[in-house]
GUBALUM-777031 format. One line per field, with one value per residue (C-alpha): residue number from 1; residue in three letters; x, y, z. Coordinates in steps of 0.001 Angstrom, whole numbers, plus 500000, padded with zeros to 6 digits. Example, Ala and Ser with C-alpha at 12.3 -4.5 7.8 and 13.67 -1.06 7.14 Angstrom:
seq: c(1; 2)
type: c(ala; ser)
east: c(512300; 513670)
north: c(495500; 498940)
up: c(507800; 507140)
END
This chain:
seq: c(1; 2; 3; 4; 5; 6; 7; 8; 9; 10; 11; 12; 13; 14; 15; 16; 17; 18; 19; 20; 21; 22; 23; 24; 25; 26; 27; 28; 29; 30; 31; 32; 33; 34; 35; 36; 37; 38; 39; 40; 41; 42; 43; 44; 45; 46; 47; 48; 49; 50; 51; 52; 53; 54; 55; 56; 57; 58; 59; 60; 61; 62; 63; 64; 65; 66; 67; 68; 69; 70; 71; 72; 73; 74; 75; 76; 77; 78; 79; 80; 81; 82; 83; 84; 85; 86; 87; 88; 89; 90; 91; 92; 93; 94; 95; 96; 97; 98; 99; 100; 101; 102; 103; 104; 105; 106; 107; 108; 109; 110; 111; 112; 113; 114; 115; 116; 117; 118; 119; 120; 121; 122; 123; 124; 125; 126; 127; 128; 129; 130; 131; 132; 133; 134; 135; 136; 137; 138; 139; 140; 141; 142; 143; 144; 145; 146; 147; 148; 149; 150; 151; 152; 153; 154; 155; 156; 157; 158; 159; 160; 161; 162; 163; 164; 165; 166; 167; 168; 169; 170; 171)
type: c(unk; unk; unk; unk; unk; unk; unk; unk; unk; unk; unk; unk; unk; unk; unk; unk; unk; unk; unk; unk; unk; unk; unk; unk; unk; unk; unk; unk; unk; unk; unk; unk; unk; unk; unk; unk; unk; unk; unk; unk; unk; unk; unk; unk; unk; unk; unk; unk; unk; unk; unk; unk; unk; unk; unk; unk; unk; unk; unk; unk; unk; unk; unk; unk; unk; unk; unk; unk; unk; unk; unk; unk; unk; unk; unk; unk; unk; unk; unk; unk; unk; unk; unk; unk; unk; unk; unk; unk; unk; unk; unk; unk; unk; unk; unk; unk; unk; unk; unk; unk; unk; unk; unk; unk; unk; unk; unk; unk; unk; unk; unk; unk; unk; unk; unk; unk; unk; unk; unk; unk; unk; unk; unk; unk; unk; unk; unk; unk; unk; unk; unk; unk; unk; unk; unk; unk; unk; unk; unk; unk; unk; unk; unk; unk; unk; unk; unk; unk; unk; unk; unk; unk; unk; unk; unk; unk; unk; unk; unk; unk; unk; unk; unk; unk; unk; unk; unk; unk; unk; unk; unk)
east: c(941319; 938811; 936476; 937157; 935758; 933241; 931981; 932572; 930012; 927587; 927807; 927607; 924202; 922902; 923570; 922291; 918762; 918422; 919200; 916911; 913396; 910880; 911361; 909941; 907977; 906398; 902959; 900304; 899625; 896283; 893596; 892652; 888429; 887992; 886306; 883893; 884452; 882865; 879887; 880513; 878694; 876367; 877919; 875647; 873234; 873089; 872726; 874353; 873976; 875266; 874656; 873413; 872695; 871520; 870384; 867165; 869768; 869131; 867870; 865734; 863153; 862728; 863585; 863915; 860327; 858753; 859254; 862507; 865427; 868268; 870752; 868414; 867679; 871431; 871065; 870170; 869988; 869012; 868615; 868640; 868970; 870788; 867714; 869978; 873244; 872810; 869851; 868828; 865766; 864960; 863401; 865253; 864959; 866334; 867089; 864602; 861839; 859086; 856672; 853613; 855660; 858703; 860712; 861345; 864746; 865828; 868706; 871179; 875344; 877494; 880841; 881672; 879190; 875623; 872014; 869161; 865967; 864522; 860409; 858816; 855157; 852082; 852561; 855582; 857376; 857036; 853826; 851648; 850110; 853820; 855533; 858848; 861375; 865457; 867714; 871400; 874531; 876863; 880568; 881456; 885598; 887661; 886612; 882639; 882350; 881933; 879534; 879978; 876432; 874963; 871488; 868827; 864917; 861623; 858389; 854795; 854921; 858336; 859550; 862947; 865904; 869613; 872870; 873139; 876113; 875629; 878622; 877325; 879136; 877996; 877389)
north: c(812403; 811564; 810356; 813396; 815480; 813503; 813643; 817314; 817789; 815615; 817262; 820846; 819115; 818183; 821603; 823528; 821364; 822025; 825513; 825888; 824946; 826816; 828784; 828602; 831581; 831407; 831322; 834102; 832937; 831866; 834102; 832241; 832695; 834775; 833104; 835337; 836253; 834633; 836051; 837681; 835670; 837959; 839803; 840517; 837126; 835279; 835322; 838237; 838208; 840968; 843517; 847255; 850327; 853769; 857066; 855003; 852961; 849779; 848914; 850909; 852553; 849121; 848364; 846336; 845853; 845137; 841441; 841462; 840630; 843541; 841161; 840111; 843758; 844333; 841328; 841041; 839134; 839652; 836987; 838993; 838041; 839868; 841055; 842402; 843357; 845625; 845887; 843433; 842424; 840165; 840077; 841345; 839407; 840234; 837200; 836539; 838382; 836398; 839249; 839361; 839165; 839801; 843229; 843726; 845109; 846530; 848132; 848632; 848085; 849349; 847453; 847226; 850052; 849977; 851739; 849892; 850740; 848482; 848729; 847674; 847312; 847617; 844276; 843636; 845378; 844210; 847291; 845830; 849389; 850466; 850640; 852416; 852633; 852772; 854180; 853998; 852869; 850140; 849503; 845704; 844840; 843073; 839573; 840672; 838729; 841772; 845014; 848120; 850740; 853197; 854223; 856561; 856073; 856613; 854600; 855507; 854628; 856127; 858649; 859426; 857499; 858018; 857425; 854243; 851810; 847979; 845333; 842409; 838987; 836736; 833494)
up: c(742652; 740776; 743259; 745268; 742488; 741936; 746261; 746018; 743562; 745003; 748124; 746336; 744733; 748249; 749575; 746594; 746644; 750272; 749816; 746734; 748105; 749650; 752385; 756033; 757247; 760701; 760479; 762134; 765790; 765723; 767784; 770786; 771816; 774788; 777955; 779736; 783346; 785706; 787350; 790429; 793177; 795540; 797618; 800179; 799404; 803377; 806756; 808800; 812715; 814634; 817484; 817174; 819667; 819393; 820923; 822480; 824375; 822574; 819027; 816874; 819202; 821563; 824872; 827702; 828835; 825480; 825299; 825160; 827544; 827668; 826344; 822894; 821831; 820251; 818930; 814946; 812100; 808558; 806047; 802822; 798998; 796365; 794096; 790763; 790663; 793124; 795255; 797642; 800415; 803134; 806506; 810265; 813279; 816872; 819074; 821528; 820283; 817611; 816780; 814877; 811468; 810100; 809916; 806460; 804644; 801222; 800071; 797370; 797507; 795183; 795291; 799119; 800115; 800419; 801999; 803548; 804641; 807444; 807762; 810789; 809721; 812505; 814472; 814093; 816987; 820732; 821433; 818954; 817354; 816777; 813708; 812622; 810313; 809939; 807204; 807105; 805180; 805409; 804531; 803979; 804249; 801473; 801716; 802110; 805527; 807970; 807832; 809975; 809508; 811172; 810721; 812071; 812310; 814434; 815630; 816241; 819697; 821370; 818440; 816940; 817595; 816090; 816133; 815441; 815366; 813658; 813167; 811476; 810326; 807526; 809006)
END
């Protein structure tokens, strides 16, 4: 009996010394360092080719006759750089047609809507004294890989032109 007395206690001991320490307390989580987002890439920064038409029955005040064949003049391209976060310029070509310069274009987008203006300086349309310009908006869809504009504008040489319809595609 004795012994059983004597295993009882020591097991009591045991117990009490485990029960008489410190105790545990979970600890404060500790603050993880924010990453900053990633920079949104350009979303307009590329090469778009596409086809427009308006009220002068082809693009922007030129026509078949002025150096160009009927199936170039709906024909564009713009190769444009983001500028900031959200203006933008570069330079509009139409297949078939290498004028005495570049067109150039500038614009501003804010999140998948923008403006442009496209210049057409002296020498650089197909009648060599002619210059014009175009103004319109744009609407890009979700993945930024299509445009849909219309714009409006007038040259020297043949006047007002509107109504006009652009779908582009970044290539």
């Amino acid at each position: 009996m004795r012994i059983w007395h004597v295993s009882m206690v020591v097991a009591i001991a045991v117990g009490c010394t485990a029960c008489s320490g410190s105790t545990v307390t979970p600890s404060t989580p500790t603050p993880v360092a924010s990453t900053p987002a990633p920079t949104a890439p350009s979303t307009v920064t590329g090469t778009w080719v596409g086809t427009a038409a308006d009220s002068s029955g082809t693009t922007m005040g030129m026509f078949t006759g002025m150096g160009m064949s009927s199936g170039a003049m709906g024909s564009m391209t713009w190769q444009i750089t983001q500028t900031g976060s959200d203006t933008f310029t570069g330079t509009v070509g139409f297949s078939g047609y290498h004028g005495g310069g570049p067109m150039q274009i500038s614009g501003s987008i804010n999140g998948r809507t923008g403006t442009f203006t496209m210049t057409m300086p002296t020498g650089t349309m197909p009648m060599v004294r002619c210059s014009g310009q175009a103004t319109g908006t744009f609407d890009l869809d979700d993945m930024l890989m299509q445009m849909r504009g219309v714009y409006n504008g007038s040259t020297t040489c043949f006047g007002s032109f509107d109504n006009g319809q652009m779908m582009m595609a970044r290539q």
